[in-house]
C-alpha positions as CSV (number, residue, x, y, z in Angstrom):
1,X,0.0,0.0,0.0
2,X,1.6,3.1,-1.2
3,X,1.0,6.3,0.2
4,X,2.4,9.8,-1.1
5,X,2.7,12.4,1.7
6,X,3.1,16.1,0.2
7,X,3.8,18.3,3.0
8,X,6.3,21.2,2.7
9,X,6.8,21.3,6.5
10,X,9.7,18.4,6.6
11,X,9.8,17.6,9.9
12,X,6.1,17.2,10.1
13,X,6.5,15.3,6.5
14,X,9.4,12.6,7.7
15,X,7.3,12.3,11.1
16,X,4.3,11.2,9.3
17,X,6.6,8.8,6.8
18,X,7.8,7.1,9.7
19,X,4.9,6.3,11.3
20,X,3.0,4.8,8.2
21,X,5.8,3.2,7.1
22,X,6.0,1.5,10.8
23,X,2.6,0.4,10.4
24,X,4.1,-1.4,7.0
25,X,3.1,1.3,4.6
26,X,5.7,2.1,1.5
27,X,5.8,5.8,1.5
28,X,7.3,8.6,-0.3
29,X,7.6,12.5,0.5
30,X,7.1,15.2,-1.7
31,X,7.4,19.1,-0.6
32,X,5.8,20.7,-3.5
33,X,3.0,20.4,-6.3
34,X,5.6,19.7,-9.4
35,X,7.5,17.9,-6.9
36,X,4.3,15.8,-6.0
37,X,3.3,15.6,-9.5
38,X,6.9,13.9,-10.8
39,X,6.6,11.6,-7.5
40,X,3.0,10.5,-8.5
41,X,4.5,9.1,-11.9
42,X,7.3,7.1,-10.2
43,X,6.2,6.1,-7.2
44,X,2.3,5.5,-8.0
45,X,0.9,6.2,-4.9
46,X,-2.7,4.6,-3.8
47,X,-3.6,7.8,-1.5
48,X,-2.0,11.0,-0.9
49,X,-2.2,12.7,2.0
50,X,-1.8,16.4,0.5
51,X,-1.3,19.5,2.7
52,X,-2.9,22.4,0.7
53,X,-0.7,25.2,1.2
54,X,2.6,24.6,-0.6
55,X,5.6,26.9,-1.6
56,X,4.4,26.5,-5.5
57,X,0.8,27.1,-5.1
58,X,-2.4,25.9,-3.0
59,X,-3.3,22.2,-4.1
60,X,-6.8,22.9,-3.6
61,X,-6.6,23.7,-7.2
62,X,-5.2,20.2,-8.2
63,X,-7.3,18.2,-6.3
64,X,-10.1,18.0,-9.1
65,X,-7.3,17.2,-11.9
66,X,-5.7,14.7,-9.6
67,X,-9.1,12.9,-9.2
68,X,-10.0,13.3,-13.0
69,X,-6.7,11.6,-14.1
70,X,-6.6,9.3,-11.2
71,X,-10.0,8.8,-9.6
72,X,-8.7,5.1,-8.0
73,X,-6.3,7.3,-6.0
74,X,-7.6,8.5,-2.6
75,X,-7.2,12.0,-1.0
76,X,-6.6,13.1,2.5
77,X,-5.8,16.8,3.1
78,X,-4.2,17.7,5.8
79,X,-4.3,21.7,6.3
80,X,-4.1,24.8,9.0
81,X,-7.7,26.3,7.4
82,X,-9.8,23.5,8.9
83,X,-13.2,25.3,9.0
84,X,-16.9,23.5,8.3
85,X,-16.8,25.1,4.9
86,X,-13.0,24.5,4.4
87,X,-13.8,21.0,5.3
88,X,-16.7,20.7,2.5
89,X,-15.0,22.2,-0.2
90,X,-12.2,19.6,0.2
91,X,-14.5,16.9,0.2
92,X,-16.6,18.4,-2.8
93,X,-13.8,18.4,-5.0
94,X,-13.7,14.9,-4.4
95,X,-10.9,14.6,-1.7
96,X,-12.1,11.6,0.9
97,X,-11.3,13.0,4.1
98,X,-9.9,16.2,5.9
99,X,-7.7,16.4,9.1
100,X,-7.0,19.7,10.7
101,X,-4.0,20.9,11.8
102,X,-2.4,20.2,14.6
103,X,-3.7,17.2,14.7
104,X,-2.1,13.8,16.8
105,X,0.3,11.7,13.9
106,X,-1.8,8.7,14.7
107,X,-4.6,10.0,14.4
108,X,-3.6,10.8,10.4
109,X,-2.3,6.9,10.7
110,X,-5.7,5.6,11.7
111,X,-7.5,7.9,9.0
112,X,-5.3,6.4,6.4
113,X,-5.8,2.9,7.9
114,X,-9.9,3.4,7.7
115,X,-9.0,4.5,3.9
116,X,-7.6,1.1,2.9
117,X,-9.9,-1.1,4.8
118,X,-12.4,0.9,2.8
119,X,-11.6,0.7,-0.5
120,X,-8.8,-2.4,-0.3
121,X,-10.1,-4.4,2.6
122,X,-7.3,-3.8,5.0
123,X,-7.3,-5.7,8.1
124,X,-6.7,-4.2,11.3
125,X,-3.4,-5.3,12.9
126,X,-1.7,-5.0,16.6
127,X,1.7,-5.0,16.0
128,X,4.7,-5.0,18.6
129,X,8.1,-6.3,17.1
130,X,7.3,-9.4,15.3
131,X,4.4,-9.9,17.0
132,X,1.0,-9.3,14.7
133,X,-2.7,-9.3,16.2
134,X,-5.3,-9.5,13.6
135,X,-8.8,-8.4,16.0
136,X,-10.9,-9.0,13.2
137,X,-9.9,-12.8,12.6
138,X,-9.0,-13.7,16.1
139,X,-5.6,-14.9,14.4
140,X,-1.9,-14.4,15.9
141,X,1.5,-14.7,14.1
142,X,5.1,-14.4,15.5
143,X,7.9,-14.1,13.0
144,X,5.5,-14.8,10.6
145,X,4.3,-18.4,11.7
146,X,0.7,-18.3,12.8
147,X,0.2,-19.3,16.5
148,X,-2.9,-21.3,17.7
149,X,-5.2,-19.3,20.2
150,X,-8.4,-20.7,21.7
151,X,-10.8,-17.5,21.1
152,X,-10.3,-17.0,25.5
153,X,-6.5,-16.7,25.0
154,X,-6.9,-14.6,22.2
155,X,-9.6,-12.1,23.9
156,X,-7.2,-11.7,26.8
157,X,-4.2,-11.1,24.2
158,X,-6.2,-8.4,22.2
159,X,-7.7,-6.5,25.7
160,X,-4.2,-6.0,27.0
161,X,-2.2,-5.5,23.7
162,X,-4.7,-2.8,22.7
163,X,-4.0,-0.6,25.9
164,X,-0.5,-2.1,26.6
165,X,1.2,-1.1,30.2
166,X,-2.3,-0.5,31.5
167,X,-2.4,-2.7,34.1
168,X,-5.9,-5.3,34.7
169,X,-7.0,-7.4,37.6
170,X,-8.1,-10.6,37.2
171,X,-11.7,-9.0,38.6
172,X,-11.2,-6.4,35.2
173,X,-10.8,-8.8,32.8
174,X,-13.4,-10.9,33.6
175,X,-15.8,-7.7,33.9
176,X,-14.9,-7.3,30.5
177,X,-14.5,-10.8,28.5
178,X,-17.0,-12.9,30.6
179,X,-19.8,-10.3,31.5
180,X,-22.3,-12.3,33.5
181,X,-20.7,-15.7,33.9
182,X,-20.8,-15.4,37.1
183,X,-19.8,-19.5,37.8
184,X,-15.8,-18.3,36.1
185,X,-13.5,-17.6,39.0
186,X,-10.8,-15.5,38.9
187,X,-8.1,-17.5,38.8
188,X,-9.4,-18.5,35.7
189,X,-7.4,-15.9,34.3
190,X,-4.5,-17.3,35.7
191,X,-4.7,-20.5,33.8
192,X,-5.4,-18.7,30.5
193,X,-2.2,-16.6,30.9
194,X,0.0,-19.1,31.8
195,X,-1.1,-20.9,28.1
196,X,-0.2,-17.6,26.3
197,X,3.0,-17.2,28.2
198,X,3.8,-21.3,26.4
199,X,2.8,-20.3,23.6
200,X,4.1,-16.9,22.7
201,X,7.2,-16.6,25.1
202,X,6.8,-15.1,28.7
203,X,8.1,-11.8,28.3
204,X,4.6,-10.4,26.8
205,X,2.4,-10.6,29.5
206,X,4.1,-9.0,32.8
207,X,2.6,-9.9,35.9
208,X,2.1,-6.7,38.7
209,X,1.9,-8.7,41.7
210,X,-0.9,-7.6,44.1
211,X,-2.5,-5.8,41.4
212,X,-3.2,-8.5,38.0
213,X,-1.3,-8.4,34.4
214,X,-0.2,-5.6,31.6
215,X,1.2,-6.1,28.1
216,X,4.8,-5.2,27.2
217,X,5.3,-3.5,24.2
218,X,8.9,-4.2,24.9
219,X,8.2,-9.0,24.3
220,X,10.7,-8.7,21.7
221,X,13.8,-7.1,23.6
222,X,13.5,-9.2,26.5
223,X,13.3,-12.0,24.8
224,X,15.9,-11.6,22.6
225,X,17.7,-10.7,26.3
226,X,16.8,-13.7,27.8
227,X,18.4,-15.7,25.0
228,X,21.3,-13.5,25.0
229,X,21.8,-14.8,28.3
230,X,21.2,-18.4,28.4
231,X,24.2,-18.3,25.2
């Protein structure tokens, strides 16, 4: 999935490229309209994410050209003027969505993420190192080999990894996975985590003692640590 971000503003433009290209986008930076223009033939990017005032002119005026001569290619702007009726004129002339500025670099990620599971059918994906969660399909890989979840292990998996180093009790994440069962225990949980720990290495899931479990973002470092240490 190829993105094209045109934004004059480097530092803003290399902050955004390394972000997408984190989440596994390819991505290429332009800092003008010609300069966006001979990127577009090179580089054929699925969306753009186009700031509208550029040193060579405002790219308001190209988005109705861009869309006639590419209309598979999406359009996010990204601009300072982010009125209601700067807002509608943008998505008038056919661009498909509109972030103000300032606005949070994920927040531009998730926008462009929403873009492609629109139009390409992107999946939603957790990653952390070589660790991938796919929410939508309850599947896990690590290093690319799929590991085999039962759909509890994989609940617990997704509610920690989606707020990682917020820390649950057992009483927490029962609340929210088993609702009214009210014949699970708690220690339950125990017995679930334990299985994940087998199955995807222990340094994921960090035990808080006294207080219940949190997700390390960090799996991969400790456990290439831990066999660091053991060789």
């Amino acid at each position: 999935m190829r993105v094209l971000v045109v934004e004059d503003e480097r530092l803003l433009a290399e902050n955004i490229s390394k972000m997408l290209k984190s989440e596994g986008f390819e991505v290429e930076i332009a800092y003008s309209v010609s300069d966006m223009y001979k990127k577009i033939e090179v580089f054929e990017p699925e969306l753009i994410v186009l700031d509208l005032m550029l040193p060579d002119g405002n790219a308001l005026n190209e988005i109705q050209e861009l869309k006639t001569e590419l209309p598979e290619v999406g359009i996010i702007i990204i601009s300072a003027k982010n009125t209601d009726l700067d807002k509608i004129i943008g998505i008038e002339l056919g661009a498909d969505d509109y972030v103000g500025k300032p606005f949070n670099t994920r927040e531009l990620v998730a926008r462009v993420k929403a873009f492609f599971r629109r139009t390409k059918g992107l999946k939603e994906v957790i990653r952390y190192g070589k660790l991938e969660i796919y929410p939508e399909d309850y599947t896990v890989f690590y290093d690319g080999k799929k590991i085999e979840l039962t759909s509890k292990e994989f609940e617990i998996l997704r509610l920690l990894a989606q707020r990682p180093d917020r820390v649950f009790s057992r009483e927490q994440i029962l609340e929210e996975l088993w609702k009214d069962d009210f014949e699970v225990y708690d220690r339950v949980i125990d017995v679930h985590i334990n299985s994940l720990r087998k199955k995807l290495g222990k340094n994921w899931i960090v035990t808080v003692r006294g207080v219940g479990y949190k997700f390390s973002k960090k799996g991969d470092t400790a456990l290439e640590s831990d066999e660091s240490d053991r060789e």
